[in-house]
C-alpha positions as CSV (number, residue, x, y, z in Angstrom):
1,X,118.3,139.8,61.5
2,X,120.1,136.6,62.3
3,X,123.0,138.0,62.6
4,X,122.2,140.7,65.0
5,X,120.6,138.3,67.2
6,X,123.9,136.8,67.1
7,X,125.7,139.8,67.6
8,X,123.4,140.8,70.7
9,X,123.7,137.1,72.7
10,X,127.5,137.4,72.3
11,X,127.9,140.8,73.8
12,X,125.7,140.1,76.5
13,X,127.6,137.0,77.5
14,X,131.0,138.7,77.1
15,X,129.5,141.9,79.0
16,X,128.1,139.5,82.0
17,X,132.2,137.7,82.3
18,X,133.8,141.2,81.9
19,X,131.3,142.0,84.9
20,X,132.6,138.9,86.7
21,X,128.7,137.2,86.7
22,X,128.4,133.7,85.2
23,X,124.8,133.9,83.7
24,X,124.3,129.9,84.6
25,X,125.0,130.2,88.1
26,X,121.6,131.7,89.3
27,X,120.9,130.3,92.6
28,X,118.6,127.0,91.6
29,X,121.1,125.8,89.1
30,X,124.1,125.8,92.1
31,X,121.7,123.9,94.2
32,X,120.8,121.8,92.0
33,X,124.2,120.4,91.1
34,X,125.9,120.6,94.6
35,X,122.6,117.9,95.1
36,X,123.8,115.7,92.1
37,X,128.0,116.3,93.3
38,X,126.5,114.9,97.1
39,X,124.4,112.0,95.5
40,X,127.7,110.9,93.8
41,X,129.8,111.1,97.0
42,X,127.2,109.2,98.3
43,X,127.6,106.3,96.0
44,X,131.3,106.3,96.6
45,X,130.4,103.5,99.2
46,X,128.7,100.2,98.3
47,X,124.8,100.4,99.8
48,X,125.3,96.8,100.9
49,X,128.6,97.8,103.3
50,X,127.2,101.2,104.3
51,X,127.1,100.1,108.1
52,X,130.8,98.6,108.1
53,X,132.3,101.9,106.3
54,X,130.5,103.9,109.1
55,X,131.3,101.8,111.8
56,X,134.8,102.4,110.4
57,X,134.9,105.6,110.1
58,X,133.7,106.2,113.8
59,X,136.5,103.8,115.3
60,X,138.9,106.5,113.3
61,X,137.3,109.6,114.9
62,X,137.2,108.3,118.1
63,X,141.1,107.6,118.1
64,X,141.5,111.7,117.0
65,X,139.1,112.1,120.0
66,X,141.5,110.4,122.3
67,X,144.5,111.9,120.8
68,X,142.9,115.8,121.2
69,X,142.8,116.1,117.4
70,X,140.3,117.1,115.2
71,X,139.8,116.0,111.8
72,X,140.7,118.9,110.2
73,X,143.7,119.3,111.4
74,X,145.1,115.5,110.2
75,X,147.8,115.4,108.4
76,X,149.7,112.4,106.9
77,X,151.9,111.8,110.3
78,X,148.3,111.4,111.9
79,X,147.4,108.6,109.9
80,X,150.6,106.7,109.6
81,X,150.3,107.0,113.9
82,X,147.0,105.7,113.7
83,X,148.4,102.6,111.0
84,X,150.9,102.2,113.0
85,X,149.2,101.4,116.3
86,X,146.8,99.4,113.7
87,X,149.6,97.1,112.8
88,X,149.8,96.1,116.1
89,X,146.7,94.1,116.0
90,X,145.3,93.6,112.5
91,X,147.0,91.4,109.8
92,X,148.6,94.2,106.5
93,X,145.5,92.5,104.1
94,X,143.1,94.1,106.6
95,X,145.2,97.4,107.2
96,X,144.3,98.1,103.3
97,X,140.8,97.1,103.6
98,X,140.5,99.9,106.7
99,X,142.8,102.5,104.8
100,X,140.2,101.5,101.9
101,X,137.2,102.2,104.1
102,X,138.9,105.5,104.8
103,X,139.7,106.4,102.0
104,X,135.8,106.5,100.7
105,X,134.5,107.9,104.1
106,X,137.4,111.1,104.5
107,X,136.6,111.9,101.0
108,X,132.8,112.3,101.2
109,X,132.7,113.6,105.0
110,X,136.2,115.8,105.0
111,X,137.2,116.3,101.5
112,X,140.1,114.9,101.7
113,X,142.3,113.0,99.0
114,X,144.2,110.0,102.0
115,X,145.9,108.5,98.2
116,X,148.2,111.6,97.8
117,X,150.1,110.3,101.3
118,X,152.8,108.6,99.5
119,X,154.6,107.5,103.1
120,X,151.2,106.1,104.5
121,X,151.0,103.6,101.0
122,X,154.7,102.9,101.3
123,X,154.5,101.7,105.1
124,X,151.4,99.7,104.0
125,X,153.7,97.8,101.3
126,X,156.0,97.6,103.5
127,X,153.8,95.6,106.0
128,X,152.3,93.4,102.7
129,X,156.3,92.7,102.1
130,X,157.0,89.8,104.5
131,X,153.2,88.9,105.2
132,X,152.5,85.5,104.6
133,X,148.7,84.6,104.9
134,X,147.4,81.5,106.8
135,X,146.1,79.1,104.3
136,X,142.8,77.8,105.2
137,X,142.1,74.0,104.9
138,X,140.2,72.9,101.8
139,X,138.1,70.1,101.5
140,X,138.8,67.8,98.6
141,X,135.8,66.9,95.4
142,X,136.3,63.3,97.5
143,X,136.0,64.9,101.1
144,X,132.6,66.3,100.0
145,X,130.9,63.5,98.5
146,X,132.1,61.9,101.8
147,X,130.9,63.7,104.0
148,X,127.0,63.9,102.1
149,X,126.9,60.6,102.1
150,X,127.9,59.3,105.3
151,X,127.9,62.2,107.9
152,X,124.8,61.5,110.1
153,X,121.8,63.6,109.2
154,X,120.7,64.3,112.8
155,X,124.0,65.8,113.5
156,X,125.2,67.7,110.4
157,X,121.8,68.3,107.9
158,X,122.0,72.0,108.1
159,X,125.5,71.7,107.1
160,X,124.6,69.1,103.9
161,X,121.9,71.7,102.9
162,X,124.6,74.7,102.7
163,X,127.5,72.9,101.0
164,X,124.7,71.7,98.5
165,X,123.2,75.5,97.9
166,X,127.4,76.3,97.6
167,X,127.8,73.8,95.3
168,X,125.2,73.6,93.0
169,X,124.7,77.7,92.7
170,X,128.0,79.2,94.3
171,X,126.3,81.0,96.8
172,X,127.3,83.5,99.0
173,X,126.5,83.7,102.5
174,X,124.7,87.1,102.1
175,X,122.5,85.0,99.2
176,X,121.8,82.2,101.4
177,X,121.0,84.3,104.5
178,X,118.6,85.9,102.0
179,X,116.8,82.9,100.5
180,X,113.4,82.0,101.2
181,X,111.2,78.6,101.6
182,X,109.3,80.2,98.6
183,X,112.7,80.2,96.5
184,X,112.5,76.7,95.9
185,X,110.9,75.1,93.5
186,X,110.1,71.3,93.9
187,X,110.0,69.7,90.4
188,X,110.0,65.9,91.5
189,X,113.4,65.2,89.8
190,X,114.9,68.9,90.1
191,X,114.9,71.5,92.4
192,X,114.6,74.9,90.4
193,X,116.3,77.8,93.5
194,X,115.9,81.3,92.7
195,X,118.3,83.9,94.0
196,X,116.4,87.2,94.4
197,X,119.1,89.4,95.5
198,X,122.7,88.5,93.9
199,X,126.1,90.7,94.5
200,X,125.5,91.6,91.1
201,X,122.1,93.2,92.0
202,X,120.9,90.5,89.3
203,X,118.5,87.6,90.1
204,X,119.5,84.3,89.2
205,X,118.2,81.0,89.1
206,X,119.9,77.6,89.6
207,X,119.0,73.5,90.0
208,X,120.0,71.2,91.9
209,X,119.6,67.6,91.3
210,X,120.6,64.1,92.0
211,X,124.1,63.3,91.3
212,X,125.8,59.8,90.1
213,X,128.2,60.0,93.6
214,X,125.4,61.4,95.6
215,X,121.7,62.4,96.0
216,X,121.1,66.1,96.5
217,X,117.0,66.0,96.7
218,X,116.4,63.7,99.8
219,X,118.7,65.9,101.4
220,X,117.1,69.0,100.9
221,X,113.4,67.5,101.3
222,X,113.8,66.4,104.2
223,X,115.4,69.3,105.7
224,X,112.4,71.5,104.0
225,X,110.5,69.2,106.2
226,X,111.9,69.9,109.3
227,X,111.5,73.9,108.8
228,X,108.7,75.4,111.7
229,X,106.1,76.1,110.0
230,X,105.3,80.1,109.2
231,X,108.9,80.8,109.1
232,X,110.2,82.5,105.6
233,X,113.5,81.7,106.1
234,X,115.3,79.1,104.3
235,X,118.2,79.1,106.7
């Protein structure tokens, strides 16, 4: 019996190819995995930077406006016109975050695979070559304890209170634009600072206390002090 159950399933399936039908490919299964292919597109772009790859991606298609092309018609000679008149402004490390950008963005929206144009990667290298990045100044351990202990608190507090959160947690600004009064924790001789929303996506918690070359906590109380009242905000 087993065996003619076999039999049966295997010539249907064979009968329903031979035919040219796919028996999976009724009409709710198709939909249902274009939706799942479309969510993955979708998470080809960071949630956080969603607003940056679409402003992007609008500057580009505004350009093909101008020029009387439409994007279905680029080709790689479009983009390395549009790189090119890039060039003329922005530095070659932010030509490769905007060609990463597009990248992302001409892949969900047009389908289109921008790393197979070999001469548009080449001219960006090219630019990279002979680029030499500006070298920001960098305070020194001894520059900081300097200027927390003798920069006047009237003029430069807010500033204290950010190279502390910096220093004692390594925060970003997009953490510290985040945090709130009701992140700190005020334990007399430690200050307990949780970070709700990391890069990660991971909370995480750090202290800050007094140090032997300078004192952290005065700092910090008294700029909690200063904060208007009913405002969330830490910063």
């Amino acid at each position: 019996m087993l065996l003619l159950c076999y039999l049966f399933i295997n010539r249907t399936l064979l009968s329903s190819c031979v035919c040219g039908e796919n028996v999976f490919s009724t009409p709710n299964i198709m939909e249902d995995i274009l939706k799942k292919a479309e969510q993955a597109r979708e998470s080809l772009i960071p949630s956080k930077s969603e607003a940056v790859y679409q402003k992007e991606y609008k500057i580009y298609l505004d350009w093909l406006t101008r020029k009387n092309v439409m994007p279905k018609d680029v080709t790689e000679t479009v983009f390395l016109a549009y790189f090119q008149e890039l060039s003329e402004t922005y530095s070659p490390n932010s030509l490769w975050t905007k060609w990463s950008m597009l990248k992302s963005m001409v892949t969900i929206h047009e389908k289109r695979d921008i790393t197979k144009f070999n001469e548009l990667q080449a001219f960006l290298k090219r630019k990279s070559k002979s680029y030499k990045p500006k070298k920001s100044a960098v305070l020194s351990p001894k520059d900081v304890i300097r200027f927390l202990k003798d920069a006047p608190n009237d003029i430069h507090l807010l500033h204290k209170v950010v190279l502390i959160m910096g220093y004692f947690g390594g925060c970003r600004s997009q953490e510290l634009l985040n945090m709130k009064i009701s992140d700190i924790e005020d334990r007399d001789s430690v200050m307990v600072v949780n970070v709700p929303e990391s890069k990660t996506g991971v909370s995480k918690k750090f202290t800050v206390v007094d140090e032997k070359e300078f004192s952290a906590l005065p700092l910090l109380r008294l700029y909690m002090s200063l904060r208007p009242k009913g405002i969330e905000r830490f910063f």
